[in-house]
C-alpha positions in Angstrom: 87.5 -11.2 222.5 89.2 -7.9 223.9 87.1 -4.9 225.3 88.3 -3.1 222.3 87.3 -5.2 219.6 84.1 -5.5 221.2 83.1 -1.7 221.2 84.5 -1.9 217.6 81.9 -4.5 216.8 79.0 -2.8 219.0 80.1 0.8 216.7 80.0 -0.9 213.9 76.5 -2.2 214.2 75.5 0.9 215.6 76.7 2.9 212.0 75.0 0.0 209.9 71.7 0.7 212.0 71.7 4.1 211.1 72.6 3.7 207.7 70.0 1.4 207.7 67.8 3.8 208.6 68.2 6.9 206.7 68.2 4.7 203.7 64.3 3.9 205.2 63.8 7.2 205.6 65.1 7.8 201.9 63.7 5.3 200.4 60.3 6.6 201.6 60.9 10.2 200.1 61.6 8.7 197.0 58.3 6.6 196.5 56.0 9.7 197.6 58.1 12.0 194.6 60.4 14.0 197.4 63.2 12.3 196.7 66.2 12.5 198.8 69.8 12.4 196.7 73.4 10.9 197.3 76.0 13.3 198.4 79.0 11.2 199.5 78.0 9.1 202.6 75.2 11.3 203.2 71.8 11.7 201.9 71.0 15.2 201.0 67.4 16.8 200.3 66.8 18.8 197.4 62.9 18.6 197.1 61.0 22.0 197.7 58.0 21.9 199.9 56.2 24.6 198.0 55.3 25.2 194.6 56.3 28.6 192.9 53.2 30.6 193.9 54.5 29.8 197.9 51.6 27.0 198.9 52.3 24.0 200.2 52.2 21.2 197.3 49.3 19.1 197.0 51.1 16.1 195.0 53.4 14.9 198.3 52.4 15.2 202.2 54.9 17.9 202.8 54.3 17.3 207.1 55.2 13.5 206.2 58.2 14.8 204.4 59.4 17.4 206.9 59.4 14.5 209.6 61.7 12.7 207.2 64.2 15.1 206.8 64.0 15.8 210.4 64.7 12.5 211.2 67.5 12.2 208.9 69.1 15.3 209.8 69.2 14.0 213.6 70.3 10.6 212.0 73.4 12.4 209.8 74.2 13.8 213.5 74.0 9.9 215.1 76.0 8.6 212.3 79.0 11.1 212.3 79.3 11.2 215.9 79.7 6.8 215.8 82.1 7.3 212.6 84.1 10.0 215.0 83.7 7.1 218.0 84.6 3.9 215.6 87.6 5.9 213.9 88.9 6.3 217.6 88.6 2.8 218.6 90.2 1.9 215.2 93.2 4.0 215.8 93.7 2.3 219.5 93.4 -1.5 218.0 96.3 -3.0 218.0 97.0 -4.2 214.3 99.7 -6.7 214.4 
Protein backbone atom coordinates (compact mmCIF):
# COMPACT_ATOMS: atom_id res chain seq x y z
CA UNK A 1 0.00 0.00 0.00
CA UNK A 2 1.52 3.44 -1.08
CA UNK A 3 1.97 6.49 1.39
CA UNK A 4 -0.74 8.07 -0.55
CA UNK A 5 -3.41 5.67 -0.43
CA UNK A 6 -2.78 5.33 3.03
CA UNK A 7 -3.38 9.02 4.09
CA UNK A 8 -6.39 8.69 1.73
CA UNK A 9 -7.71 5.84 3.93
CA UNK A 10 -6.51 7.58 7.41
CA UNK A 11 -8.78 10.99 5.84
CA UNK A 12 -11.38 9.13 5.07
CA UNK A 13 -11.89 7.65 8.43
CA UNK A 14 -11.12 10.72 9.94
CA UNK A 15 -14.42 12.47 7.78
CA UNK A 16 -16.60 9.41 8.70
CA UNK A 17 -15.64 10.01 12.53
CA UNK A 18 -16.81 13.36 12.36
CA UNK A 19 -19.76 12.72 10.48
CA UNK A 20 -20.25 10.29 12.96
CA UNK A 21 -20.22 12.66 15.35
CA UNK A 22 -22.28 15.54 14.49
CA UNK A 23 -24.91 13.14 13.62
CA UNK A 24 -24.52 12.22 17.73
CA UNK A 25 -24.61 15.57 18.46
CA UNK A 26 -27.79 15.94 16.19
CA UNK A 27 -29.36 13.21 17.02
CA UNK A 28 -29.33 14.47 20.58
CA UNK A 29 -30.93 17.93 19.70
CA UNK A 30 -33.55 16.19 18.10
CA UNK A 31 -34.76 13.86 21.12
CA UNK A 32 -34.64 16.93 23.74
CA UNK A 33 -37.19 19.07 20.91
CA UNK A 34 -34.02 21.47 19.51
CA UNK A 35 -33.72 19.88 16.60
CA UNK A 36 -30.95 20.42 14.36
CA UNK A 37 -31.92 20.28 10.33
CA UNK A 38 -30.18 19.13 6.97
CA UNK A 39 -28.61 21.66 4.89
CA UNK A 40 -26.52 19.92 2.28
CA UNK A 41 -23.62 18.00 4.01
CA UNK A 42 -24.00 20.08 6.91
CA UNK A 43 -26.27 20.20 9.86
CA UNK A 44 -27.71 23.48 10.49
CA UNK A 45 -29.52 24.83 13.80
CA UNK A 46 -32.69 26.60 13.58
CA UNK A 47 -34.02 26.18 17.25
CA UNK A 48 -34.35 29.51 19.25
CA UNK A 49 -33.08 29.40 22.80
CA UNK A 50 -35.61 31.85 24.07
CA UNK A 51 -39.17 32.08 23.93
CA UNK A 52 -40.90 35.35 22.65
CA UNK A 53 -40.95 37.24 25.99
CA UNK A 54 -36.74 36.92 25.84
CA UNK A 55 -36.28 33.98 28.81
CA UNK A 56 -34.53 31.18 28.41
CA UNK A 57 -37.13 28.12 27.59
CA UNK A 58 -37.95 25.87 30.21
CA UNK A 59 -39.14 22.85 27.79
CA UNK A 60 -35.24 22.07 26.50
CA UNK A 61 -31.77 22.57 28.59
CA UNK A 62 -30.83 25.43 26.51
CA UNK A 63 -26.79 25.20 28.23
CA UNK A 64 -27.05 21.35 27.02
CA UNK A 65 -28.07 22.73 23.68
CA UNK A 66 -25.51 25.61 23.34
CA UNK A 67 -22.66 22.94 24.02
CA UNK A 68 -24.15 21.02 21.11
CA UNK A 69 -24.08 23.56 18.62
CA UNK A 70 -20.78 24.47 19.83
CA UNK A 71 -19.52 21.34 19.37
CA UNK A 72 -20.85 21.01 16.00
CA UNK A 73 -19.83 24.29 14.84
CA UNK A 74 -16.03 23.27 15.80
CA UNK A 75 -16.94 19.80 14.14
CA UNK A 76 -18.31 21.65 10.57
CA UNK A 77 -14.70 23.39 10.88
CA UNK A 78 -12.91 19.64 11.47
CA UNK A 79 -14.90 18.22 8.68
CA UNK A 80 -14.22 20.82 5.91
CA UNK A 81 -10.79 21.29 6.69
CA UNK A 82 -10.31 16.90 6.05
CA UNK A 83 -12.69 17.26 2.88
CA UNK A 84 -10.18 20.21 1.73
CA UNK A 85 -7.10 17.60 2.88
CA UNK A 86 -8.85 14.22 1.28
CA UNK A 87 -9.80 16.31 -2.04
CA UNK A 88 -5.93 17.05 -2.16
CA UNK A 89 -4.72 13.64 -1.73
CA UNK A 90 -7.43 12.55 -4.29
CA UNK A 91 -6.29 14.86 -6.92
CA UNK A 92 -2.42 13.53 -6.43
CA UNK A 93 -3.58 9.61 -6.67
CA UNK A 94 -2.60 8.20 -9.45
CA UNK A 95 -5.83 6.77 -11.24
CA UNK A 96 -4.78 4.46 -13.87
Amino acid sequence: ESPLRAKILALEKERDRIEEEIKKHADFMEQIGAPAHVSGEFWKTHTPLIDREGYPRSDIPVLEVIEARGKMAKLKIDHKEVCAKLEEALEGQDVC
